[in-house]
Chimera marker file (.cmm) of the C-alpha trace (Angstrom):
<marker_set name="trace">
<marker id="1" x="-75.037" y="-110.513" z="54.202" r="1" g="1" b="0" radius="0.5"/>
<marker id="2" x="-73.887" y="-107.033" z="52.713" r="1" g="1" b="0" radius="0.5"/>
<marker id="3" x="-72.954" y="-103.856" z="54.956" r="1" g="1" b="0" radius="0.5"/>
<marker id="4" x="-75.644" y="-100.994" z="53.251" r="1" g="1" b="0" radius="0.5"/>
<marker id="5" x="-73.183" y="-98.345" z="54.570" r="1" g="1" b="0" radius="0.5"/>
<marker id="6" x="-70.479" y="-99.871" z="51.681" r="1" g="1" b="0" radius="0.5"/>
<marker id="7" x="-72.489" y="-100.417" z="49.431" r="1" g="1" b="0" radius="0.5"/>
<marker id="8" x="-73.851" y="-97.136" z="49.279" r="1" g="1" b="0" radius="0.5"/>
<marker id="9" x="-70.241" y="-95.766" z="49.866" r="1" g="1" b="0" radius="0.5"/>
<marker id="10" x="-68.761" y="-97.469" z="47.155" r="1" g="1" b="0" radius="0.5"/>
<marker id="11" x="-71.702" y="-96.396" z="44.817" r="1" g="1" b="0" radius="0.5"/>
<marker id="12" x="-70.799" y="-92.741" z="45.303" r="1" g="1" b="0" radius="0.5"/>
<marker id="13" x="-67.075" y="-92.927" z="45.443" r="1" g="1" b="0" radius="0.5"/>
<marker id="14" x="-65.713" y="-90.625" z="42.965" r="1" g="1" b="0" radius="0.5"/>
<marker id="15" x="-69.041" y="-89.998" z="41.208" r="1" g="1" b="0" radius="0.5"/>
<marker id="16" x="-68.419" y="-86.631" z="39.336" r="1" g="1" b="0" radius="0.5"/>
<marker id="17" x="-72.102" y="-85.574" z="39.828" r="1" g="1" b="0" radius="0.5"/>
<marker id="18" x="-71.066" y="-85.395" z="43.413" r="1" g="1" b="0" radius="0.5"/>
<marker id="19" x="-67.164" y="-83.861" z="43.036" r="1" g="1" b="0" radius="0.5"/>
<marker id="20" x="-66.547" y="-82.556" z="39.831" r="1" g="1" b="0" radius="0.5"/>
<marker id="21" x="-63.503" y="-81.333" z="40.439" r="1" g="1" b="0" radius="0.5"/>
<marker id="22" x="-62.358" y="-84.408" z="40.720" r="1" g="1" b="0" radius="0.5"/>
<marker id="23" x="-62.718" y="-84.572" z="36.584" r="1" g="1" b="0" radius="0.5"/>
<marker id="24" x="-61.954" y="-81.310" z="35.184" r="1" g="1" b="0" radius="0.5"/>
<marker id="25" x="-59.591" y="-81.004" z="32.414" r="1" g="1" b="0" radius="0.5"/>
<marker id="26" x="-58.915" y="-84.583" z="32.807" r="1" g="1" b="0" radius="0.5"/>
<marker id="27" x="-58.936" y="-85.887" z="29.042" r="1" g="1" b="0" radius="0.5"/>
<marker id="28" x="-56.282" y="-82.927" z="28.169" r="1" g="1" b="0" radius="0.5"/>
<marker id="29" x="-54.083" y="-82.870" z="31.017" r="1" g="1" b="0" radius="0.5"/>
<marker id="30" x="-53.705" y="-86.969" z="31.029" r="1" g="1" b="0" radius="0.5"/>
<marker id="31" x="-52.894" y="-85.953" z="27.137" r="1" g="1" b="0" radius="0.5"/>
<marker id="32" x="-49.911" y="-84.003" z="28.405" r="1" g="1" b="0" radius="0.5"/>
<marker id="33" x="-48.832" y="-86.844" z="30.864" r="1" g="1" b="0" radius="0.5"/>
<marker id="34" x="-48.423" y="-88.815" z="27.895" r="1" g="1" b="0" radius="0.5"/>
<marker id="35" x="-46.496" y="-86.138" z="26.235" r="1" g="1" b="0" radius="0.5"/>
<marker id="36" x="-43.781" y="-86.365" z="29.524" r="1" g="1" b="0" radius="0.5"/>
<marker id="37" x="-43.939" y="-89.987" z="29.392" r="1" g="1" b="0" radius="0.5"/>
<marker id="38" x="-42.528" y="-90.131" z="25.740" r="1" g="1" b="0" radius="0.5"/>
<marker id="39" x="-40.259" y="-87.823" z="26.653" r="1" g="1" b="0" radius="0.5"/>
<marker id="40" x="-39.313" y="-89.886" z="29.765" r="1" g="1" b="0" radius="0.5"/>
<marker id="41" x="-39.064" y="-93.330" z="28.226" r="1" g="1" b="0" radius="0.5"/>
<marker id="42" x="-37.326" y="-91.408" z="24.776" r="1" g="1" b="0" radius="0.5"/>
<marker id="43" x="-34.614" y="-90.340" z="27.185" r="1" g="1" b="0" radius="0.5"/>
<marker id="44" x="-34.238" y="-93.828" z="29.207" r="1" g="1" b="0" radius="0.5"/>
<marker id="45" x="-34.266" y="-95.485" z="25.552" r="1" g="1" b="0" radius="0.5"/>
<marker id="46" x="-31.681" y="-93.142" z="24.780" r="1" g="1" b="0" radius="0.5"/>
<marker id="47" x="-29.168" y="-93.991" z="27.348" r="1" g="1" b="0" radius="0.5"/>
<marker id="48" x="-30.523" y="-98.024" z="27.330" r="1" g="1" b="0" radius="0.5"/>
<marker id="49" x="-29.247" y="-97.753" z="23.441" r="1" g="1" b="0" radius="0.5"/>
<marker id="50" x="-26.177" y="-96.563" z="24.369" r="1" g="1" b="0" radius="0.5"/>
<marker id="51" x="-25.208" y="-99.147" z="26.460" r="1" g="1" b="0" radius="0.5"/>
<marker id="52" x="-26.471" y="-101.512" z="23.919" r="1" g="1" b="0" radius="0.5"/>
<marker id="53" x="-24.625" y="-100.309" z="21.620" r="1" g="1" b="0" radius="0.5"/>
<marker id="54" x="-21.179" y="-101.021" z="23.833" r="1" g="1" b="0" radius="0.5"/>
<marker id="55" x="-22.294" y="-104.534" z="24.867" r="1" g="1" b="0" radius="0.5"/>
<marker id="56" x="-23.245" y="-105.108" z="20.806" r="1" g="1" b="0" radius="0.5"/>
<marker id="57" x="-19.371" y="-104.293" z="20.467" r="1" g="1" b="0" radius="0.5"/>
<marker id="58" x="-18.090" y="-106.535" z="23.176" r="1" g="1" b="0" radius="0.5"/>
<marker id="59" x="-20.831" y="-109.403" z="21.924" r="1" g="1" b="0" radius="0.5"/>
<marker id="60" x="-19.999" y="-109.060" z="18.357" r="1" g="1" b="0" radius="0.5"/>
<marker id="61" x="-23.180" y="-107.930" z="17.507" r="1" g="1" b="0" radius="0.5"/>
<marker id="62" x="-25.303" y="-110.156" z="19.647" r="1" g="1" b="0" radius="0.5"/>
<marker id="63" x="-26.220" y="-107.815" z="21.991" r="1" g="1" b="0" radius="0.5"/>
<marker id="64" x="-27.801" y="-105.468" z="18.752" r="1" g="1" b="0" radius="0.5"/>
<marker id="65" x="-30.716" y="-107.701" z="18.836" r="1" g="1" b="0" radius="0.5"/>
<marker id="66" x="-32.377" y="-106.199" z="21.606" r="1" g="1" b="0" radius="0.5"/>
<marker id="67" x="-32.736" y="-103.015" z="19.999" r="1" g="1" b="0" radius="0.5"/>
<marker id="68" x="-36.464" y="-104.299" z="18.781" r="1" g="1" b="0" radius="0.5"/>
<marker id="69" x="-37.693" y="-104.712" z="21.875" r="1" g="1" b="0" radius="0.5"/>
<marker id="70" x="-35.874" y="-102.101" z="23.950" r="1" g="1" b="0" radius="0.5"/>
<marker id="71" x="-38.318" y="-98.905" z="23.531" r="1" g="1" b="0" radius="0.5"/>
<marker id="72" x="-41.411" y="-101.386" z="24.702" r="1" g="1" b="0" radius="0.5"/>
<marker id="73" x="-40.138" y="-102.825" z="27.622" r="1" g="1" b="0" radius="0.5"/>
<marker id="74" x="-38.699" y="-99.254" z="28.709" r="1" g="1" b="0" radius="0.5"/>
<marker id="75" x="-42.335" y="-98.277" z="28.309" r="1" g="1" b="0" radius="0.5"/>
<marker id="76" x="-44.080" y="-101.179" z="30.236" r="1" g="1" b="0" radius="0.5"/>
<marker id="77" x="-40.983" y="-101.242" z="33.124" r="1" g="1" b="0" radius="0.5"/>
<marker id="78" x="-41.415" y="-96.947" z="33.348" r="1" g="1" b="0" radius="0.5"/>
<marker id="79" x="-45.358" y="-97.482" z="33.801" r="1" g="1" b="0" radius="0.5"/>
<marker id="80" x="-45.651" y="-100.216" z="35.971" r="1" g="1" b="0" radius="0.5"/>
<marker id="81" x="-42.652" y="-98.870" z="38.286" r="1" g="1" b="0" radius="0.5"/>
<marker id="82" x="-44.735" y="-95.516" z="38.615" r="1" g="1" b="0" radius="0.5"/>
<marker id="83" x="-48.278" y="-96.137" z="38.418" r="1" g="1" b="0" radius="0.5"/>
<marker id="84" x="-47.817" y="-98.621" z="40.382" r="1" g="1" b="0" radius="0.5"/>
<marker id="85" x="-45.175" y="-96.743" z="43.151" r="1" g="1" b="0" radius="0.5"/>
<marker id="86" x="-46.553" y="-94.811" z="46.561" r="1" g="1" b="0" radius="0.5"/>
<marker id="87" x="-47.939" y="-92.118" z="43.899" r="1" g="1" b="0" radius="0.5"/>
<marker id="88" x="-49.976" y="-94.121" z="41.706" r="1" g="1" b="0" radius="0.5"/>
<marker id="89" x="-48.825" y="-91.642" z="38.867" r="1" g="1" b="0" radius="0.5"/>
<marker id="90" x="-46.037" y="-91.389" z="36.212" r="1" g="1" b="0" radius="0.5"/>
<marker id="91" x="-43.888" y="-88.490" z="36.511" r="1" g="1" b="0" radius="0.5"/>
<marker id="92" x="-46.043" y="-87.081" z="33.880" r="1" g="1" b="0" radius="0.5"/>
<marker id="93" x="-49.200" y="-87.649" z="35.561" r="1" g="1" b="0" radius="0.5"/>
<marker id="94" x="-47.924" y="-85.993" z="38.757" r="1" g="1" b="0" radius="0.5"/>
<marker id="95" x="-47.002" y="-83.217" z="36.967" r="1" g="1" b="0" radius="0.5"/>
<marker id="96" x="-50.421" y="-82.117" z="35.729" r="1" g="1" b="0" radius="0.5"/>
<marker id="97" x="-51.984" y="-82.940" z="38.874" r="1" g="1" b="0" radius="0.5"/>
<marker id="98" x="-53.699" y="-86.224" z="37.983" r="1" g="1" b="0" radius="0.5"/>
<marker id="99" x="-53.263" y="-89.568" z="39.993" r="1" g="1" b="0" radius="0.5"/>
<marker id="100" x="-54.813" y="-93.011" z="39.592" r="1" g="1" b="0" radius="0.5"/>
<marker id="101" x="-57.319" y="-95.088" z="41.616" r="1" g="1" b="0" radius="0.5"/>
<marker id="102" x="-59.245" y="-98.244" z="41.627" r="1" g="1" b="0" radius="0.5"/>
<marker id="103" x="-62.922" y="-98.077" z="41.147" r="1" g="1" b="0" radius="0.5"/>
<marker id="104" x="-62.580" y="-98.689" z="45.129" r="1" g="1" b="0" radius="0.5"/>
<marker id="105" x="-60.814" y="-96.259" z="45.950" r="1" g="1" b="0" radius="0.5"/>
<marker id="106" x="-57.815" y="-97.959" z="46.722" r="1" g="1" b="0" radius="0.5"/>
<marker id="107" x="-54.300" y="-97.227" z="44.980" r="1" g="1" b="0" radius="0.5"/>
<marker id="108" x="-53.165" y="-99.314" z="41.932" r="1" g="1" b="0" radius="0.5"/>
<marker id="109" x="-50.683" y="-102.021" z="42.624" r="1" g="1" b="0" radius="0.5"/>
<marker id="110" x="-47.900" y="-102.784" z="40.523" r="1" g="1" b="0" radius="0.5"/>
<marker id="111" x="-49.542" y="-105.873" z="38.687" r="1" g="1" b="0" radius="0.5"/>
<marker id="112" x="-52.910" y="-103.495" z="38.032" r="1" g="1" b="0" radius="0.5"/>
<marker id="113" x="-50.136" y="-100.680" z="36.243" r="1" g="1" b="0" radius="0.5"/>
<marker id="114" x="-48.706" y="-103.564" z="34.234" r="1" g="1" b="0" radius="0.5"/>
<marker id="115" x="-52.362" y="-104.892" z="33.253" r="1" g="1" b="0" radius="0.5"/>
<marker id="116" x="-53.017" y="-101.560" z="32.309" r="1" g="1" b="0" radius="0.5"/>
<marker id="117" x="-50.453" y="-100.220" z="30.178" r="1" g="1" b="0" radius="0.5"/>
<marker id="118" x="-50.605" y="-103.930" z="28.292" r="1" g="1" b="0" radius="0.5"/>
<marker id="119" x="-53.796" y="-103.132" z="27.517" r="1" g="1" b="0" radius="0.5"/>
<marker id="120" x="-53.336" y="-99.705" z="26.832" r="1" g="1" b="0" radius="0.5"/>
<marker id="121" x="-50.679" y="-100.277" z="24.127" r="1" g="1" b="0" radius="0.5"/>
<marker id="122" x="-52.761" y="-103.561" z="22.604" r="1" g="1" b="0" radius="0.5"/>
<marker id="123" x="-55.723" y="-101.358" z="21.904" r="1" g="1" b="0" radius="0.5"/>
<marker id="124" x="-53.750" y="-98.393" z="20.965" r="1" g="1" b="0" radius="0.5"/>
<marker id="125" x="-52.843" y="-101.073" z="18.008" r="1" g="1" b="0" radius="0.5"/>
<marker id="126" x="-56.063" y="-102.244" z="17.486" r="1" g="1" b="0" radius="0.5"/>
<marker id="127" x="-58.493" y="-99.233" z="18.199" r="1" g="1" b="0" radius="0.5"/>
<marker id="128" x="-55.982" y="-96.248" z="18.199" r="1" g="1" b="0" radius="0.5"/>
<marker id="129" x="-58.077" y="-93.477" z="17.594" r="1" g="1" b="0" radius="0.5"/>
<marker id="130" x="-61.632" y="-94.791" z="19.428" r="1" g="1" b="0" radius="0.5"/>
<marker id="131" x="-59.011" y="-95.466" z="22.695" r="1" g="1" b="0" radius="0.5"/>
<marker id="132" x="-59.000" y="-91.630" z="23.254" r="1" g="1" b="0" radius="0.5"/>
<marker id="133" x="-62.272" y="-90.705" z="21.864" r="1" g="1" b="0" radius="0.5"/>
<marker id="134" x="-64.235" y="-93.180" z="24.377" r="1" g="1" b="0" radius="0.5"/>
<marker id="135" x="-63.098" y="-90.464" z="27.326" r="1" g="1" b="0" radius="0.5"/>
<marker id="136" x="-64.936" y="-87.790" z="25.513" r="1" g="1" b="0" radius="0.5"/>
<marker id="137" x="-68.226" y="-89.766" z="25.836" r="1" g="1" b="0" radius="0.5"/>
<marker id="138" x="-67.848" y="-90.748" z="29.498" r="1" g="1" b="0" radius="0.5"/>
<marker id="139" x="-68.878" y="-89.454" z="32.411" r="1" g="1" b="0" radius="0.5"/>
<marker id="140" x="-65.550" y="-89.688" z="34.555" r="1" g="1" b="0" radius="0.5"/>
<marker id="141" x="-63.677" y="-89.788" z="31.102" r="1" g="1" b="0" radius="0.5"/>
<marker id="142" x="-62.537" y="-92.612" z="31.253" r="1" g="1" b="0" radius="0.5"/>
<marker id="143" x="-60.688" y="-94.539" z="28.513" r="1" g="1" b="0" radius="0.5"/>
<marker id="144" x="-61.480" y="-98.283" z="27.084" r="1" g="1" b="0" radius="0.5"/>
<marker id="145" x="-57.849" y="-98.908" z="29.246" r="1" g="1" b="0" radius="0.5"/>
<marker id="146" x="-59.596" y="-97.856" z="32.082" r="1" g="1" b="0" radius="0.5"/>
<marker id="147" x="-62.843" y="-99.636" z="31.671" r="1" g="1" b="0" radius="0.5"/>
<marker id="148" x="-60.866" y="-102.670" z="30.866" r="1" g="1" b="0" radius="0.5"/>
<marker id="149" x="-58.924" y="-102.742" z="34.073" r="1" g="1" b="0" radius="0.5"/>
<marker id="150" x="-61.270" y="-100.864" z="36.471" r="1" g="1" b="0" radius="0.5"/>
<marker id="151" x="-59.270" y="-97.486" z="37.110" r="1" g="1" b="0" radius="0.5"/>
<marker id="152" x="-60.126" y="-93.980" z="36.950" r="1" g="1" b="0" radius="0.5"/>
<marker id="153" x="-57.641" y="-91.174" z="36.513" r="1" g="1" b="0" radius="0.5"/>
<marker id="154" x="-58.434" y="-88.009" z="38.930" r="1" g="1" b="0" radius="0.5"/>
<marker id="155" x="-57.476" y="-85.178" z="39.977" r="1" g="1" b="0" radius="0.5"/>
<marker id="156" x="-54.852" y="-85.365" z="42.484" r="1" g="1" b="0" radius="0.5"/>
<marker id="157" x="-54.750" y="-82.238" z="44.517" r="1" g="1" b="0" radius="0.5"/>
<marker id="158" x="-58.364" y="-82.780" z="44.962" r="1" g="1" b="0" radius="0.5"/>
<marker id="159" x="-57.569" y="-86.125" z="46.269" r="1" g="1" b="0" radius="0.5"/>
<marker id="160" x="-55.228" y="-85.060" z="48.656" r="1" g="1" b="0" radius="0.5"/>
<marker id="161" x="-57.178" y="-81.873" z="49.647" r="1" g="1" b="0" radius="0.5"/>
<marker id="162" x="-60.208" y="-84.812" z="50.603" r="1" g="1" b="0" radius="0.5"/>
<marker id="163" x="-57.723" y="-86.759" z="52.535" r="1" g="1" b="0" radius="0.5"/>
<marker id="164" x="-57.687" y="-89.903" z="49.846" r="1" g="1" b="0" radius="0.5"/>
<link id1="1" id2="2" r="1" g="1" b="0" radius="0.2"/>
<link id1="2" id2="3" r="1" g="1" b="0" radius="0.2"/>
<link id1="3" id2="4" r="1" g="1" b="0" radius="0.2"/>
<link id1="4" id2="5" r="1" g="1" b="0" radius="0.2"/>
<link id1="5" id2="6" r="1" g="1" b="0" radius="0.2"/>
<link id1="6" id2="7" r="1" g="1" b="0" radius="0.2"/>
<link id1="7" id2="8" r="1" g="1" b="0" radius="0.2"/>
<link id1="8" id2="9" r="1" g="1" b="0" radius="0.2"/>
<link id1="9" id2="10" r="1" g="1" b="0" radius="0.2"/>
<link id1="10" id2="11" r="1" g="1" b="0" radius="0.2"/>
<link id1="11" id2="12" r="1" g="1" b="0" radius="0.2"/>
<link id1="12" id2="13" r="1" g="1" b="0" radius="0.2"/>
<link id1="13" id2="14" r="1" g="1" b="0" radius="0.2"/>
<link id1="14" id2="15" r="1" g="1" b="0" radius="0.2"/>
<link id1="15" id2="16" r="1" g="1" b="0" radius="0.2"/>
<link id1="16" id2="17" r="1" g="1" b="0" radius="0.2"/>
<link id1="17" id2="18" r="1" g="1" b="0" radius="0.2"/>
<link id1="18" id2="19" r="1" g="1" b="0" radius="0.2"/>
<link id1="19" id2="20" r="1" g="1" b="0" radius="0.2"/>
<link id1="20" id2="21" r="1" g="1" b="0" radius="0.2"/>
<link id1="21" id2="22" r="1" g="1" b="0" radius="0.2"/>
<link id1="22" id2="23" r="1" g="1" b="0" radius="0.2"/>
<link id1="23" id2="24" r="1" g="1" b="0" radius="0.2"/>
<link id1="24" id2="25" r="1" g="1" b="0" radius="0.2"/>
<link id1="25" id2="26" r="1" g="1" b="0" radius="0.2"/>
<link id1="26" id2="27" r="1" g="1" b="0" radius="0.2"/>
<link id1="27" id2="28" r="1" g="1" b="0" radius="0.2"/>
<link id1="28" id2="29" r="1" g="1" b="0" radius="0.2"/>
<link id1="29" id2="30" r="1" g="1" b="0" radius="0.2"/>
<link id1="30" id2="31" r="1" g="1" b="0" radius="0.2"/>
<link id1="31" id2="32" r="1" g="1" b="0" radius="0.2"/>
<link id1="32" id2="33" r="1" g="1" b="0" radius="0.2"/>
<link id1="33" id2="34" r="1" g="1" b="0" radius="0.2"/>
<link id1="34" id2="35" r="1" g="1" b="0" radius="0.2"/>
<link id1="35" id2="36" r="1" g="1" b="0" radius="0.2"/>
<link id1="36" id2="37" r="1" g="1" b="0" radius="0.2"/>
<link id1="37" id2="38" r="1" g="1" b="0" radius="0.2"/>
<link id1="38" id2="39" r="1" g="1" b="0" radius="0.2"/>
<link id1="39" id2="40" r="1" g="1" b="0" radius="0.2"/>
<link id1="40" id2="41" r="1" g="1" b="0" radius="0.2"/>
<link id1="41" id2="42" r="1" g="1" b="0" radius="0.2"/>
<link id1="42" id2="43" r="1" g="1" b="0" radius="0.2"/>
<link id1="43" id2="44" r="1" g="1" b="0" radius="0.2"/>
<link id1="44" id2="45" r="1" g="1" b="0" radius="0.2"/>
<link id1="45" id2="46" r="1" g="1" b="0" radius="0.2"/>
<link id1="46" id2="47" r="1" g="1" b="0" radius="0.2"/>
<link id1="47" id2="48" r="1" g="1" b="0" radius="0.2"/>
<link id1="48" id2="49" r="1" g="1" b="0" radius="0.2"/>
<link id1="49" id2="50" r="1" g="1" b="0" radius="0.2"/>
<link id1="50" id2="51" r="1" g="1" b="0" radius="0.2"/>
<link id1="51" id2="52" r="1" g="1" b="0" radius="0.2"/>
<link id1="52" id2="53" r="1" g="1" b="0" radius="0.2"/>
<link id1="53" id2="54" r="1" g="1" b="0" radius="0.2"/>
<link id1="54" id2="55" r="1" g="1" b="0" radius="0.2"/>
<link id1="55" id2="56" r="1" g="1" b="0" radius="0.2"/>
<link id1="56" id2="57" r="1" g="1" b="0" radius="0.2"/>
<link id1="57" id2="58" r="1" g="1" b="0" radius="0.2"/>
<link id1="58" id2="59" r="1" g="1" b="0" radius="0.2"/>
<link id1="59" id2="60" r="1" g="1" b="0" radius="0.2"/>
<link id1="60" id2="61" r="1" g="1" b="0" radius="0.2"/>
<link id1="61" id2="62" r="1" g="1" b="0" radius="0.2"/>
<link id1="62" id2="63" r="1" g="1" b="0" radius="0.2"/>
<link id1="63" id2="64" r="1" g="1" b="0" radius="0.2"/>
<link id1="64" id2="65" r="1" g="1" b="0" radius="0.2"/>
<link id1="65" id2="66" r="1" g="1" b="0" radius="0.2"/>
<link id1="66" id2="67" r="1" g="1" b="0" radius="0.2"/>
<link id1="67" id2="68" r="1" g="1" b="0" radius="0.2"/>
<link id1="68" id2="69" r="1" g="1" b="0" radius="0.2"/>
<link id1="69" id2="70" r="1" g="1" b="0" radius="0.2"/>
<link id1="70" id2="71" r="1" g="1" b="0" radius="0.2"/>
<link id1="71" id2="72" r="1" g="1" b="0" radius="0.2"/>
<link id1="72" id2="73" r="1" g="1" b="0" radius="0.2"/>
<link id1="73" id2="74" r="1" g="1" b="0" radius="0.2"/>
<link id1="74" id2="75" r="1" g="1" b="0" radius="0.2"/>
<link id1="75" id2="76" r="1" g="1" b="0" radius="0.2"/>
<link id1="76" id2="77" r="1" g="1" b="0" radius="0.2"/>
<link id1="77" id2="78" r="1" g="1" b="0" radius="0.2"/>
<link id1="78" id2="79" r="1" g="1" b="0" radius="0.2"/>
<link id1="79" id2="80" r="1" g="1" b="0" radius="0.2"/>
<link id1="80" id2="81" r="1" g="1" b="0" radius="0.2"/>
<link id1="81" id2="82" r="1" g="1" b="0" radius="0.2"/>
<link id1="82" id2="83" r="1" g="1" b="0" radius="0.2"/>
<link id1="83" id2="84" r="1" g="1" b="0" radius="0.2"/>
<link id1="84" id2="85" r="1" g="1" b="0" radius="0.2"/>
<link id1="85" id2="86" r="1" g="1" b="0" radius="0.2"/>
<link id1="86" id2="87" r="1" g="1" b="0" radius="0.2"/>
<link id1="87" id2="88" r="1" g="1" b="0" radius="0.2"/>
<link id1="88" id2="89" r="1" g="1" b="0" radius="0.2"/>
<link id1="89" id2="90" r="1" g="1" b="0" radius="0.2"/>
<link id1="90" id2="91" r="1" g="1" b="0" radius="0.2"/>
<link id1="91" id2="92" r="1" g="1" b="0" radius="0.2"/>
<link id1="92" id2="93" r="1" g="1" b="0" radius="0.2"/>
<link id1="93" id2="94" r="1" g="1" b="0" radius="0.2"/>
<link id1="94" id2="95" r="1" g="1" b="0" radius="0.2"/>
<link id1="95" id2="96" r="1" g="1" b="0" radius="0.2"/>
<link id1="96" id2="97" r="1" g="1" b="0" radius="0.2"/>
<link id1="97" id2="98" r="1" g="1" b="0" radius="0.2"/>
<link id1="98" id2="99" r="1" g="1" b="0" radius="0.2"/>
<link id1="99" id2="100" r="1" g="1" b="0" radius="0.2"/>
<link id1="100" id2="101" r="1" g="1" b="0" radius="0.2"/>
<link id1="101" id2="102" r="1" g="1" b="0" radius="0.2"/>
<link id1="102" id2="103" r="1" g="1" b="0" radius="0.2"/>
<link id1="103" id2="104" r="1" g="1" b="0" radius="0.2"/>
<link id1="104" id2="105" r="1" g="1" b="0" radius="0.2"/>
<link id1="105" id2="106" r="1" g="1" b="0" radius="0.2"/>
<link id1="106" id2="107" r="1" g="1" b="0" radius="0.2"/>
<link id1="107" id2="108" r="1" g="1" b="0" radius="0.2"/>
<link id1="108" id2="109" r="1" g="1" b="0" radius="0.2"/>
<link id1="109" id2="110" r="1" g="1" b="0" radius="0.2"/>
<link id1="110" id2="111" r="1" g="1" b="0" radius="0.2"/>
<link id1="111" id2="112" r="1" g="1" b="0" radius="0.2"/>
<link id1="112" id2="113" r="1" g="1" b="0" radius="0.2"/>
<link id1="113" id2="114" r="1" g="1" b="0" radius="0.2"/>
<link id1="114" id2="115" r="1" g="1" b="0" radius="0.2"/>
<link id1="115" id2="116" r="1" g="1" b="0" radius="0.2"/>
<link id1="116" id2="117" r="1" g="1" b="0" radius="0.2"/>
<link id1="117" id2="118" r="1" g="1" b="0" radius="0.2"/>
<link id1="118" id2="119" r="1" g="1" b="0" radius="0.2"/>
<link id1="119" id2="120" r="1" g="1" b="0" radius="0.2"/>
<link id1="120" id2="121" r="1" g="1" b="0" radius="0.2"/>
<link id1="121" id2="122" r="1" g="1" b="0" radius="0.2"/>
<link id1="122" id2="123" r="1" g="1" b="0" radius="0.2"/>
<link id1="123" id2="124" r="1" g="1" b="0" radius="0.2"/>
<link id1="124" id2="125" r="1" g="1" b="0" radius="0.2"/>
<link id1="125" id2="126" r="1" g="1" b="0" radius="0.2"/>
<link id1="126" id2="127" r="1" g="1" b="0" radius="0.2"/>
<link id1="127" id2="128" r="1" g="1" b="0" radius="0.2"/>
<link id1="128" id2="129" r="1" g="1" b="0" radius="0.2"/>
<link id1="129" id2="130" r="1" g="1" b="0" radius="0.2"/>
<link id1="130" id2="131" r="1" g="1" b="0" radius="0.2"/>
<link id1="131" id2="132" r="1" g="1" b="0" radius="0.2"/>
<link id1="132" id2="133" r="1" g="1" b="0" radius="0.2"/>
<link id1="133" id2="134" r="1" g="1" b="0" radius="0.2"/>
<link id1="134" id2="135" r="1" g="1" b="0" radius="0.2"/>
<link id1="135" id2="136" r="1" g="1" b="0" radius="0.2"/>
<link id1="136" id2="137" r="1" g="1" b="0" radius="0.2"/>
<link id1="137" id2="138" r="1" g="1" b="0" radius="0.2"/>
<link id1="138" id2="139" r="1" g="1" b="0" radius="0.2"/>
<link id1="139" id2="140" r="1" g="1" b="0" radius="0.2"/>
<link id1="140" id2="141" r="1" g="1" b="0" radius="0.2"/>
<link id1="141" id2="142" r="1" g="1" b="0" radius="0.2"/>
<link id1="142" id2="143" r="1" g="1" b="0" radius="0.2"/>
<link id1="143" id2="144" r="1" g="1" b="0" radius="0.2"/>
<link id1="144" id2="145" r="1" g="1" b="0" radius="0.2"/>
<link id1="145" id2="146" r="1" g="1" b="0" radius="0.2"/>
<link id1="146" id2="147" r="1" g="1" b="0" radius="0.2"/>
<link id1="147" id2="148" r="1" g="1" b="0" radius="0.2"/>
<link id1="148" id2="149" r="1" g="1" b="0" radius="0.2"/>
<link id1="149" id2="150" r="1" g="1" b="0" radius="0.2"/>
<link id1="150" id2="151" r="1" g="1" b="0" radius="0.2"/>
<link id1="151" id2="152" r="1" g="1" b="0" radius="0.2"/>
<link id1="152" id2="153" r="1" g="1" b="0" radius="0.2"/>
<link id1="153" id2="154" r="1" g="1" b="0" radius="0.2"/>
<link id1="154" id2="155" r="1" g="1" b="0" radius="0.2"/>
<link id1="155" id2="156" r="1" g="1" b="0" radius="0.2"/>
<link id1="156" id2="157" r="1" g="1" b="0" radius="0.2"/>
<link id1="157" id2="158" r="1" g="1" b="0" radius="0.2"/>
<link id1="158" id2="159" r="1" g="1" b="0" radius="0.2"/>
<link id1="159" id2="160" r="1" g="1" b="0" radius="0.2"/>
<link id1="160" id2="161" r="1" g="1" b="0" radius="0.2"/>
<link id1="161" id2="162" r="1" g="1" b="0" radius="0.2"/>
<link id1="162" id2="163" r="1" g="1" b="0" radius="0.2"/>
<link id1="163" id2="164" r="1" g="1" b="0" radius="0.2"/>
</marker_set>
């Protein structure tokens, strides 16, 4: 037997009819957060490659071969370490104000961030431009990533201001 009281509380969590705060700005200002996080991973890809680049030398080359794969897994491991820490943000996220939740309510955990940015950067290759324009057409602007996974991206400071 179902509890109403959930049922309907779970219905209205984050609707943006209800709290549209919770939405503004959202599509630009997660936009941004991607900006930082290219940034981010561009500088830890830039010190990983220099490290690489000794080990290559003290390998005789061998160590050159993960130079392929280096920027990805910087990207998934920088992701799925901070969506998926006590913030449920990336440092980018956090600073425009946005922050991540489950279609619950509850925070992502580390395996949801690593779902999500897999799926992220597998439709960015398929789909790259209808990824971004599906938030456009949504009602909490939400991507196909989010869909997918069963996230929304929200305003933070209204979050915290509501005590969630």
């Amino acid at each position: 037997m179902s509890d109403p009281v959930r049922e309907i509380t779970i219905r209205h969590l984050f609707d943006p009819r209800l709290e549209p705060d919770l939405f503004e700005n959202i599509l630009s200002r997660r936009a941004m957060a991607y900006v930082f996080a290219l940034v981010g991973v561009s500088m830890l890809w830039l010190v990983a490659a220099v490290v690489v680049f000794f080990l290559g030398i003290a390998t005789f080359g061998l160590a050159w071969l993960i130079y392929p794969a280096l920027w990805p897994v910087l990207g998934v491991l920088y992701t799925v370490a901070t969506l998926g820490g006590p913030d449920s943000a990336t440092p980018g996220m956090r600073a425009m104000g946005l922050s991540m939740r489950l279609t619950d309510g509850r925070r992502p955990d580390a395996l949801t961030a690593l779902i999500h940015v897999v799926v992220f950067y597998a439709l960015s290759v398929a789909l790259t431009p209808l990824v971004h324009l599906v938030g456009l057409f949504t009602e909490r602007r939400q991507l196909l990533q989010d869909f997918a996974v069963g996230v929304r991206v929200m305003d933070a400071r209204v979050l915290a201001f509501t005590g969630r």
